[in-house]
N, CA and C of each residue as an Amber inpcrd file, in Angstrom:
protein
   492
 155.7070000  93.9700000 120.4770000 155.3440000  94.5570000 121.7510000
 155.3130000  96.0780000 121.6510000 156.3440000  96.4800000 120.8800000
 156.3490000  98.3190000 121.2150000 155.0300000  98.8980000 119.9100000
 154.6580000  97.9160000 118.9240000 153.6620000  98.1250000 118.2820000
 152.1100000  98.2500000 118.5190000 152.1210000  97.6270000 119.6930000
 151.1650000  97.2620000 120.6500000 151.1230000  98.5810000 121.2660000
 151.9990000  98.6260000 121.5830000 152.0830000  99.9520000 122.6980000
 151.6060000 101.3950000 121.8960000 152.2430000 101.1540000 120.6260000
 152.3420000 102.9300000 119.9810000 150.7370000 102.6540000 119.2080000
 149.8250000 101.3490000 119.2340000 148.8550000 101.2800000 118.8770000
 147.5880000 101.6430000 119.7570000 147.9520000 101.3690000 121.0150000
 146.9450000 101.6170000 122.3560000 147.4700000 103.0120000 122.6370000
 148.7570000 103.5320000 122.3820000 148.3280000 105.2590000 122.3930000
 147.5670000 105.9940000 121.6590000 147.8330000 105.4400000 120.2390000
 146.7420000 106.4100000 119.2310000 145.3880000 106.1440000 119.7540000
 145.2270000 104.9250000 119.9940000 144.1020000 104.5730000 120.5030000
 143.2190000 105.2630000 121.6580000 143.9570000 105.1340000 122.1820000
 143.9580000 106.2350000 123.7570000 143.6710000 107.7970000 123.3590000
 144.4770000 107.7590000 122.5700000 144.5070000 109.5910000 121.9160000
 143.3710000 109.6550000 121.3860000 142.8500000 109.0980000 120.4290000
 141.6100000 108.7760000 119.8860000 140.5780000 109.0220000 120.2470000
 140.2250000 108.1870000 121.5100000 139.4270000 107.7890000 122.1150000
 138.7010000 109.6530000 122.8050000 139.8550000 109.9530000 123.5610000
 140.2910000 111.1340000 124.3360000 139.4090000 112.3420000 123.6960000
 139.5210000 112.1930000 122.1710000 139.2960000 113.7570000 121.0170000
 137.8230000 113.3390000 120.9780000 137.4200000 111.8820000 121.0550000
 136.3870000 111.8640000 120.2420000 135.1410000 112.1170000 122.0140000
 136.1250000 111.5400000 122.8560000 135.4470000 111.9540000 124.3890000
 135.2570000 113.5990000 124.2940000 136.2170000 114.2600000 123.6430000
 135.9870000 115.6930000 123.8810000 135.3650000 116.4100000 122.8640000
 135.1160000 115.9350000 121.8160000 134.1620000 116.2120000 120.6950000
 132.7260000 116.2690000 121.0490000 132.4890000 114.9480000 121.9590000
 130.7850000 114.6620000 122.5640000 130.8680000 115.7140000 123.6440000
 132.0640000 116.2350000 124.0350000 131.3050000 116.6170000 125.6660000
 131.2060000 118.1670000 124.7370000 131.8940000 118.5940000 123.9000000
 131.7670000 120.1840000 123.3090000 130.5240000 120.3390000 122.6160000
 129.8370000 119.4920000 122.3450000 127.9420000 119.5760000 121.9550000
 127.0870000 119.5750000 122.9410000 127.7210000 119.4500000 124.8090000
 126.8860000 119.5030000 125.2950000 127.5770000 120.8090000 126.3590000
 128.6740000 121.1780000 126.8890000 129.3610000 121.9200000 126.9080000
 130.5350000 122.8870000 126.4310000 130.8450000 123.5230000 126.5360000
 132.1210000 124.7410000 126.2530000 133.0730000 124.4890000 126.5920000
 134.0020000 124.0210000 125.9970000 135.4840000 123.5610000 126.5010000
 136.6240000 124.7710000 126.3850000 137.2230000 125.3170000 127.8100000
 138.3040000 126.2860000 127.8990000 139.4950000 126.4700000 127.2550000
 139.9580000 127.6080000 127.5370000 141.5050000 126.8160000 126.7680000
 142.4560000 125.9260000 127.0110000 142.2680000 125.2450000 128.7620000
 142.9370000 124.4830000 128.9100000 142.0460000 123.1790000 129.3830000
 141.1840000 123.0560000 128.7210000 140.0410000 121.4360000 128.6760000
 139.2800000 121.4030000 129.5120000 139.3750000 122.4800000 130.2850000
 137.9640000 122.4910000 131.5240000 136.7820000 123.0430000 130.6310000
 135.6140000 122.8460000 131.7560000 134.0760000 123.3050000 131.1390000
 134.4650000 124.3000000 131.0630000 133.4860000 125.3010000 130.4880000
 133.5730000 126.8290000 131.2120000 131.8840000 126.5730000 131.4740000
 131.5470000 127.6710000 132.9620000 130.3690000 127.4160000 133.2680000
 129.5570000 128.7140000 132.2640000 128.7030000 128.1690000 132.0440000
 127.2960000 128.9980000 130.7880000 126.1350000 129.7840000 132.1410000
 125.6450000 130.8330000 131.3480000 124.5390000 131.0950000 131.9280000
 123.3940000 129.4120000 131.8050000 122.4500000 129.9850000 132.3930000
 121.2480000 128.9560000 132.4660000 120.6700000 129.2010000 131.1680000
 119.8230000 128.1240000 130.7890000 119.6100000 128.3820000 129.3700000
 118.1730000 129.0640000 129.0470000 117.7260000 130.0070000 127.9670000
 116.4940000 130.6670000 128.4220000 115.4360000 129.8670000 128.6050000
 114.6280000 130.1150000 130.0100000 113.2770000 129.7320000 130.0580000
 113.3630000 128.6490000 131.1480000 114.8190000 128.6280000 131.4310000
 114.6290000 127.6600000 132.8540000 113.9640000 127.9360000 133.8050000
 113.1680000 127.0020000 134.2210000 112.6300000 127.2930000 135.4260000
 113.1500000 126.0350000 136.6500000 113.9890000 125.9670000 137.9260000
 114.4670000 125.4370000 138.7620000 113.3320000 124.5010000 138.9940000
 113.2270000 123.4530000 139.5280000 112.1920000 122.3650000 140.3260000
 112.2650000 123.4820000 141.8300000 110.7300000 122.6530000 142.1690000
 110.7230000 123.3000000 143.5250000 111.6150000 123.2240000 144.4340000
 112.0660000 124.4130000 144.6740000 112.7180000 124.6600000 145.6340000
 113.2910000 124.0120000 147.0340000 114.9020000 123.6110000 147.6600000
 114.6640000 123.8060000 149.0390000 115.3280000 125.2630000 149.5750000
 114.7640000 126.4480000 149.1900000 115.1540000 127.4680000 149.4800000
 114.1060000 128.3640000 149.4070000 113.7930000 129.3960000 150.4680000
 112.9840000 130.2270000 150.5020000 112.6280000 131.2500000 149.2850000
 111.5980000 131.7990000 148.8130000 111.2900000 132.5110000 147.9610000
 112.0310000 133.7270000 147.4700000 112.0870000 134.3920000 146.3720000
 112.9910000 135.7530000 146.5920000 111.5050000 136.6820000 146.5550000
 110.0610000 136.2140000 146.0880000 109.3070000 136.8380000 145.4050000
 108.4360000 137.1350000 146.5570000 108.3410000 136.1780000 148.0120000
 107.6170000 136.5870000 148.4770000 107.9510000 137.9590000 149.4550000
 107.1100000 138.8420000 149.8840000 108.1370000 139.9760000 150.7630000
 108.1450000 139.2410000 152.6720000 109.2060000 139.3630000 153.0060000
 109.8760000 139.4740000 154.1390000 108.4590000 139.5020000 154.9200000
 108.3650000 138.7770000 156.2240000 107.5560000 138.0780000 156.7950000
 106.3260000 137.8240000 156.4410000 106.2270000 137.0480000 155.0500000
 104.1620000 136.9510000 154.5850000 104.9310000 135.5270000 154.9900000
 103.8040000 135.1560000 155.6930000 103.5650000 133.3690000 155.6280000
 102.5520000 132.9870000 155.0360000 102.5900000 131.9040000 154.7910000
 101.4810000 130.6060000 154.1280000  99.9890000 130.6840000 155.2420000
 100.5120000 131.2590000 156.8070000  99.1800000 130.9390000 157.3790000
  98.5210000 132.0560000 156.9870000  99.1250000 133.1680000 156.9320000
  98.3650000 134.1110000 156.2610000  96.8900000 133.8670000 155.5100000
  95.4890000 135.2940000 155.4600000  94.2640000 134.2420000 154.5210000
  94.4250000 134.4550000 152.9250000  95.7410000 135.5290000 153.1040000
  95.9820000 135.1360000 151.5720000  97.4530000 134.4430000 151.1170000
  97.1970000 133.3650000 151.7600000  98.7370000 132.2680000 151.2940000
  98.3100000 131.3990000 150.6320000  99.4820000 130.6000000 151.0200000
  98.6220000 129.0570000 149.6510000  97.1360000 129.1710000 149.4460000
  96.7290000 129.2360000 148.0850000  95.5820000 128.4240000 147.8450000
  95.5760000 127.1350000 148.2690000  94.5600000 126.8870000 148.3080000
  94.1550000 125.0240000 148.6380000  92.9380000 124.9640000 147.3340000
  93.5450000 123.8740000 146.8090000  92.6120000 123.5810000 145.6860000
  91.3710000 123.1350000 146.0750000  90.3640000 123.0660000 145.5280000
  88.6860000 122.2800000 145.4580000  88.8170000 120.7600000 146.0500000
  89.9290000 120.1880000 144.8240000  89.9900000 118.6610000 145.7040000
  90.6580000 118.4080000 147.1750000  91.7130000 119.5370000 147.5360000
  92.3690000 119.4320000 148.5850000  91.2400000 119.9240000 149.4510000
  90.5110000 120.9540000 149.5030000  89.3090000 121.1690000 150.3420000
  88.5370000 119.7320000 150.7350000  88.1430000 119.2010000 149.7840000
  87.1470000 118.3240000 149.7450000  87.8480000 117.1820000 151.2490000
  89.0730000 117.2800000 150.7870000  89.7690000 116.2860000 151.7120000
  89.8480000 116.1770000 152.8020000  90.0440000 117.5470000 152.7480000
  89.9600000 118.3170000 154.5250000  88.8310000 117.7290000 155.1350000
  87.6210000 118.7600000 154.3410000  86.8530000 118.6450000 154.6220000
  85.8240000 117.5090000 155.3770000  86.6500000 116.0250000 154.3950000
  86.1970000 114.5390000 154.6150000  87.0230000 114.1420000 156.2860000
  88.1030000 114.9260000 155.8590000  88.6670000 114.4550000 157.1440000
  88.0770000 114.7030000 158.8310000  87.8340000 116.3270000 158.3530000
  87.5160000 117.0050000 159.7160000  86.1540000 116.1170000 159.9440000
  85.1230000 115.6130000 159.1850000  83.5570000 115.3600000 158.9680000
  84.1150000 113.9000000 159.7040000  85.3950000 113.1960000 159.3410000
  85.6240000 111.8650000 159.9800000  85.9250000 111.5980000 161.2690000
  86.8780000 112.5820000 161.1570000  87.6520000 112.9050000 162.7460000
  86.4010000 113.4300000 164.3210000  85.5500000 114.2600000 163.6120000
  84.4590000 114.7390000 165.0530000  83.9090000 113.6720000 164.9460000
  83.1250000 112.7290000 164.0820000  82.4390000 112.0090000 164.0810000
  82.4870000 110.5070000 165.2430000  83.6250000 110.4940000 164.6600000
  84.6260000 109.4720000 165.3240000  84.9730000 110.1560000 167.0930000
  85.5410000 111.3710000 167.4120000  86.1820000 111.5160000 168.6120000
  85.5250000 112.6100000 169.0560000  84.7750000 113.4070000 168.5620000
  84.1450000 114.9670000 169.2970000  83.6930000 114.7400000 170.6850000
  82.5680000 113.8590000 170.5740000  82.2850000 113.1940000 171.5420000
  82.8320000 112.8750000 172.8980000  84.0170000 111.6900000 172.6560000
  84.5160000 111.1560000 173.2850000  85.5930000 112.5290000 173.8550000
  86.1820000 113.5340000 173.1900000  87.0420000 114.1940000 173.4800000
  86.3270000 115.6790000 174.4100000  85.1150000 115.6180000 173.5950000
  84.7710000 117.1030000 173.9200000  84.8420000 118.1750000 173.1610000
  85.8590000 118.2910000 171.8350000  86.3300000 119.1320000 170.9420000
  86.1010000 118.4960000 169.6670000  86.6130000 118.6950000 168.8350000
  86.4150000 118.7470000 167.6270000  87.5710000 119.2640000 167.0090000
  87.5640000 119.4120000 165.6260000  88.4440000 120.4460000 164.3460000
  87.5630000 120.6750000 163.5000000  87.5240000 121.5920000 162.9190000
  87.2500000 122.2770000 161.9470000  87.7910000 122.6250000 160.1500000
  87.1290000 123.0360000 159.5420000  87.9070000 122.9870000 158.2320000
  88.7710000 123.8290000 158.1360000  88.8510000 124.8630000 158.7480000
  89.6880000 126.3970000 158.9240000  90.9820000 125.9730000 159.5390000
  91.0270000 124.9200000 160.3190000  92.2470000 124.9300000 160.8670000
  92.9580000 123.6950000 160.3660000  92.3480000 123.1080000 159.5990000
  92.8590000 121.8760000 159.2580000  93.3950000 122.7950000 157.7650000
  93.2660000 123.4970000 157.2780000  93.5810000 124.2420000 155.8730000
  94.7320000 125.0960000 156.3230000  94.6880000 125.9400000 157.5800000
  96.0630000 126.6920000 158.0050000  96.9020000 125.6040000 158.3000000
  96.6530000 124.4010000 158.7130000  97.8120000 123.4800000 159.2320000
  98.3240000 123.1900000 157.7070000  97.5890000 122.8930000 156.6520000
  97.7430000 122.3440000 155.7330000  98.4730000 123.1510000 154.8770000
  98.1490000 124.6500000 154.8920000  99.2950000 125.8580000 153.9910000
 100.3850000 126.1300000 154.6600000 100.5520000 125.9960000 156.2250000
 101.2750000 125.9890000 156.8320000 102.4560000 124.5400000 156.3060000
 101.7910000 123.4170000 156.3820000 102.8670000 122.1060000 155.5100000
 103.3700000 122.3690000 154.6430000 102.3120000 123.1270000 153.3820000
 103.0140000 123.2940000 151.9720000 104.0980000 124.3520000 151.7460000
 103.8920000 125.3990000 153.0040000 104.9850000 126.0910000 152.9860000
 106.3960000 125.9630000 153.3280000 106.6130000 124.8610000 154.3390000
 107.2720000 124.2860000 155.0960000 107.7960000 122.8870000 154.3250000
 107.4120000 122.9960000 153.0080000 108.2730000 121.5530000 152.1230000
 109.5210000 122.0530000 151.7050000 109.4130000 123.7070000 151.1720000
 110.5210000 124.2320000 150.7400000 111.9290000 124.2030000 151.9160000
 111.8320000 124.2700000 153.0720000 113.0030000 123.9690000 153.9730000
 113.1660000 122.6670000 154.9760000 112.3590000 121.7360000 154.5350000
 112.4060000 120.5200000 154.9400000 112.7580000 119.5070000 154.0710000
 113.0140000 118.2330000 154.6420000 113.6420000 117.0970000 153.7430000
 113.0140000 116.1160000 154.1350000 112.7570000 114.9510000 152.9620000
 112.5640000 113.7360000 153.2170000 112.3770000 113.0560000 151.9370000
 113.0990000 112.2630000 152.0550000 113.0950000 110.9110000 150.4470000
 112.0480000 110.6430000 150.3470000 110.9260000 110.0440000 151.0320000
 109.5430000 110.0070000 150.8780000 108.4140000 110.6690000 150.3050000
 108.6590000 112.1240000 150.4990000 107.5290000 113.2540000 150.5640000
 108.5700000 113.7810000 148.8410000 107.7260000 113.7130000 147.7950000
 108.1310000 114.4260000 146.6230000 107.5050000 115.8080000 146.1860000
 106.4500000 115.8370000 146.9490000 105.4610000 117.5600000 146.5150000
 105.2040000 117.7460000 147.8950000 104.8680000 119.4250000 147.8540000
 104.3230000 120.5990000 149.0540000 103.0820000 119.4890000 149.1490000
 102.4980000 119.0620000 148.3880000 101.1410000 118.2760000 148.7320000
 101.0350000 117.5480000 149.5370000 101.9340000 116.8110000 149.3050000
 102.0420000 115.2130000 150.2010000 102.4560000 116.0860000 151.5210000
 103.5160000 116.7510000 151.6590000 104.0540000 117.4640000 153.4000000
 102.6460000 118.2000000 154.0130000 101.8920000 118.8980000 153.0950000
 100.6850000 119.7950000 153.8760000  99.9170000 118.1750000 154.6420000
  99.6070000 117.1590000 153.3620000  98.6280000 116.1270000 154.1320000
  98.8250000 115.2380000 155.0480000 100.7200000 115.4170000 155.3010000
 101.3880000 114.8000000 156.4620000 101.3830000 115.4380000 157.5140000
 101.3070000 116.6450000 157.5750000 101.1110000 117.7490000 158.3900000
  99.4770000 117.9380000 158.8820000  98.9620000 117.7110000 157.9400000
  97.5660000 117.7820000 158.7350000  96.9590000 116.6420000 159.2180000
  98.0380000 115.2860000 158.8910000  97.1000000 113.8010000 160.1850000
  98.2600000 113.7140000 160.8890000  99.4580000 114.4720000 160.8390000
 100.0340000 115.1660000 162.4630000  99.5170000 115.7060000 163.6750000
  98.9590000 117.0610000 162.7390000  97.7950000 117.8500000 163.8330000
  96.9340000 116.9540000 164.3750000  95.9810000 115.9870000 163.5990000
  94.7490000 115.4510000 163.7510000  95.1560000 113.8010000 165.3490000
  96.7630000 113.5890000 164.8410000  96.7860000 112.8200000 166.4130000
  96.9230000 113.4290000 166.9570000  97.6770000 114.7590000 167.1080000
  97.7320000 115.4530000 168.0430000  96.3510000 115.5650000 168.7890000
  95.7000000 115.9320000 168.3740000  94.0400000 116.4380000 168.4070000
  93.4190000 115.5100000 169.1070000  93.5660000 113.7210000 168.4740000
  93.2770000 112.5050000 169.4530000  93.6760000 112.4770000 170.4280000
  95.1860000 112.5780000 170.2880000  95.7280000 111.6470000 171.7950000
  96.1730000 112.7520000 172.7660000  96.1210000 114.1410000 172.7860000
  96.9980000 114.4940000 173.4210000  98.1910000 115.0790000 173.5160000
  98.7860000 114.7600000 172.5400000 100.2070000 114.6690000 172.6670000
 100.7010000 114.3850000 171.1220000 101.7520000 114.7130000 170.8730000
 102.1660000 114.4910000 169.5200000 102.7430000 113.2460000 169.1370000
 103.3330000 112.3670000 168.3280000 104.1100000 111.0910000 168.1590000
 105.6130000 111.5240000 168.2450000 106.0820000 113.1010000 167.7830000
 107.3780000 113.2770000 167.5520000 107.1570000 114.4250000 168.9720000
 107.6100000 114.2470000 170.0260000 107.9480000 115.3490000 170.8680000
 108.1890000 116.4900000 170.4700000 109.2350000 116.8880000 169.4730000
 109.5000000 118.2430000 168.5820000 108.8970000 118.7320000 168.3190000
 107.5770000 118.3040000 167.7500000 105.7590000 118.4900000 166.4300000
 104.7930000 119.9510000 167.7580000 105.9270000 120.8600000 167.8970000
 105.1500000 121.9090000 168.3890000 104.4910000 122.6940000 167.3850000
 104.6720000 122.8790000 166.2830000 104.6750000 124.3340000 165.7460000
 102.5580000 124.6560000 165.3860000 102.0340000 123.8240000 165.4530000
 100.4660000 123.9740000 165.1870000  99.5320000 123.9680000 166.9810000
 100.3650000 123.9620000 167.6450000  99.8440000 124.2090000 168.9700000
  98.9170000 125.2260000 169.0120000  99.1720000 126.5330000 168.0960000
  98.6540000 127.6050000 168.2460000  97.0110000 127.2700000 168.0370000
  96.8320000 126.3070000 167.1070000  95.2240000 125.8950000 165.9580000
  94.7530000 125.2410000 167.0830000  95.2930000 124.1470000 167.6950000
  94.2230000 123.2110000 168.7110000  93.4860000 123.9550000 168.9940000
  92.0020000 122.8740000 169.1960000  91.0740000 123.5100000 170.1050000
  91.0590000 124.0320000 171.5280000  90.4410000 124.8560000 171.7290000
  90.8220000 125.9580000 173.0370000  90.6350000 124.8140000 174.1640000
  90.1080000 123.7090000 174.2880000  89.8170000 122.9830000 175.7620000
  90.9880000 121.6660000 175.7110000  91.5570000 121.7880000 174.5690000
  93.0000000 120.4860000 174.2760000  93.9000000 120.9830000 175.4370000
  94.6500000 120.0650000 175.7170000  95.6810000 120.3960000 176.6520000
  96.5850000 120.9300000 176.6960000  96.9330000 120.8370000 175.4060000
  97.9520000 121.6460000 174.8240000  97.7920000 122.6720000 174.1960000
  96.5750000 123.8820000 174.1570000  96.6620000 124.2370000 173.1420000
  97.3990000 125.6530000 174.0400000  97.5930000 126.5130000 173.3020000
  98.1720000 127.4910000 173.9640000  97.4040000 129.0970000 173.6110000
């Protein structure tokens, strides 16, 4: 029994050096067995952000006409959209959208991924194109689906009910 015992300590001890052998190839071990924290290693670059820019200067926004680019294919999209959306409701509504405002709603989204959350949405991409068939019910019905969904009020068309 006590052989057992003084065998599962070495064992234990063992185990322990060879645990701290692997972790010292991937970290710096202190003098008393903690990490020590390292600079970042050269050439890191962070994943996108949920934190505001350091690079951009103090009040430029995304609606700005020189903020986000919108790529060729993201144009195209818009573009299909706005061409779907009058087609479908101009008519019936009286108004319309345009590609200009469906692109500020849309740099306006991509800017707005960096301080927002959601398990769903993995790129600025996906939030701008959630953001712009936000605007676009808005634009149908009236009214938004989320009561909160003020912030593109400004873009509606001038005869919407809401627009301001």
């Amino acid at each position: 029994m006590e052989n057992q015992k003084r065998k599962r300590k070495m064992w234990l001890k063992d185990l322990t050096q060879v645990a701290l052998n692997k972790l010292a190839q991937f970290a710096k071990i202190g003098p008393r067995g903690g990490i020590v924290e390292s600079p970042k290693a050269p050439g890191y670059k962070p994943r996108e952000g949920k934190r505001g820019s350091k690079v951009n200067k103090p009040g430029a926004s995304s609606t700005q006409r020189s903020g986000t680019k919108v790529t060729a294919e993201v144009e195209k999209s818009l573009q299909k959209k706005a061409d779907g959306f009058n087609e479908r409701y101009k008519d019936k509504l009286g108004y319309g959208v345009t590609v200009g405002q469906l692109k500020s709603v849309y740099q306006r989204g991509v800017g707005a991924f960096s301080s927002g959350s959601s398990p769903r949405v993995t790129s600025s991409q996906q939030w701008g194109q959630a953001r712009v068939n936000s605007f676009l019910y808005v634009v149908k019905n009236g009214r938004p689906e989320n009561p909160k969904y003020v912030q593109d009020n400004d873009l509606l068309p001038s005869k919407h009910p809401k627009a301001s």
